[in-house]
Structures are given as structure tokens and as C-alpha cells.
C-alpha positions as CSV (number, residue, x, y, z in Angstrom):
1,X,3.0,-54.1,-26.5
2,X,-0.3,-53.2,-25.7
3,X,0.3,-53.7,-21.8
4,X,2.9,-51.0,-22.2
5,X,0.8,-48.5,-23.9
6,X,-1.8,-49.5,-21.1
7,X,0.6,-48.7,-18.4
8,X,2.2,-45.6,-20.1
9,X,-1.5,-44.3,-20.5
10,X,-2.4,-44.7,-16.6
11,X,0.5,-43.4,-15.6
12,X,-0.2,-40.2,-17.8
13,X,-3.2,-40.2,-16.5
14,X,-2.0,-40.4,-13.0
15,X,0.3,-37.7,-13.4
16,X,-2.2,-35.3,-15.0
17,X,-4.1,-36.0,-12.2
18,X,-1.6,-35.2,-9.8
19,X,-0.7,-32.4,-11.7
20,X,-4.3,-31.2,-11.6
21,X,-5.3,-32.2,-7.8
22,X,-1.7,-30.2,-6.7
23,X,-2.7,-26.9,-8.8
24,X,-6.3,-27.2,-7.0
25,X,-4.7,-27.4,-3.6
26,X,-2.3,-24.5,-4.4
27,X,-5.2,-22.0,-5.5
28,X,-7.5,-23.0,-2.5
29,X,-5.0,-22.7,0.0
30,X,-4.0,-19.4,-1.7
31,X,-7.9,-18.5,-1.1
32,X,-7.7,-19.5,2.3
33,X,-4.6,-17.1,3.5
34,X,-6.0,-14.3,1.8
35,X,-9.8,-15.4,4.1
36,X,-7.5,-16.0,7.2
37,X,-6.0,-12.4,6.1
38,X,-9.4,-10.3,5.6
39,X,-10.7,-11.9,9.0
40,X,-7.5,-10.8,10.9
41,X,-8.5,-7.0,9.1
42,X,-11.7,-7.6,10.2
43,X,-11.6,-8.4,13.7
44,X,-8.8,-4.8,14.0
45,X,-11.3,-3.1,12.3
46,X,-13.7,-4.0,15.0
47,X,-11.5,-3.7,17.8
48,X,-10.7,-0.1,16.6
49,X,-14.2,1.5,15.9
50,X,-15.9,3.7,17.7
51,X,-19.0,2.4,19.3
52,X,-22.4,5.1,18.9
53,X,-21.8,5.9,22.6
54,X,-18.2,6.6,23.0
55,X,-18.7,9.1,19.7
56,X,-21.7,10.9,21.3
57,X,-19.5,11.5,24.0
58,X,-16.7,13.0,22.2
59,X,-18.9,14.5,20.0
60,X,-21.0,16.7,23.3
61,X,-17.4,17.0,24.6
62,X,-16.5,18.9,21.5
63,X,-19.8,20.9,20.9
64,X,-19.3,22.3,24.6
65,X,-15.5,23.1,24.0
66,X,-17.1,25.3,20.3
67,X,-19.9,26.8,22.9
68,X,-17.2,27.7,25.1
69,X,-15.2,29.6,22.1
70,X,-18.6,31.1,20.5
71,X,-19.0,32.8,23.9
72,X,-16.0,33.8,24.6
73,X,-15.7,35.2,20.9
74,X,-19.0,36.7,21.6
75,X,-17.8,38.9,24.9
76,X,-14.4,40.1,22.4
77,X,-17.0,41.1,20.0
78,X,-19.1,43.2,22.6
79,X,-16.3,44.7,24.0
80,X,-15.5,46.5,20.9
């Protein structure tokens, strides 16, 4: 009798355990996804910014397209 509650308690114990160690491995490896997903984000979002140099450029690109249209808007002006 005693060898049975013996064996009936590791085998509880064994499946707690089990039980336990399985849950673990499910919530890490749902931790691990979502980090493989945020360094996939990660990586786009660096392939898809704008360095300092290629925004300078659009930026002087722009500001001489607005100088262009501030003269031009200034010659309308003078020749009323």
C-alpha cells in the first residue's frame, strides 16, 4: 500500500512537472516570436529611413523649388 501511494505521488509529481516545464516552454517561445517579430520591424524600419544626407538633399531641393515660387510671386506682385 504504501509503494502505491509512493508511486501515485511521483507520478503526480511527474506530471505537474510536465505540466509546468510545457507551460514555460509555451510562454518563452511565445516571447521569442513576438522578439523575432520586433527585429523583422526593426531592421524595415532601418531599411526605410532617411539617412541625414539624403534629407538635406530633398530638403535644399525643396527650399530652391519655394525660392523659385517666392520670386516668381514676387514679379506677379510688382507687375501690379
Amino acid at each position: 500500500m504504501a509503494g502505491q501511494i509512493l508511486m501515485e505521488m511521483a507520478d503526480l509529481w511527474s506530471g505537474t512537472l510536465t505540466f509546468a516545464l510545457g507551460f514555460v516552454g509555451f510562454i518563452l517561445r511565445g516571447y521569442v516570436l513576438e522578439l523575432n517579430r520586433i527585429q523583422i520591424l526593426l531592421n524595415r524600419t532601418r531599411e526605410e529611413y532617411v539617412t541625414k544626407s539624403d534629407n538635406s538633399a530633398s530638403m535644399n531641393r525643396l527650399f530652391g523649388r519655394l525660392d523659385l515660387l517666392d520670386a516668381k510671386m514676387d514679379r506677379i506682385l510688382e507687375r501690379k
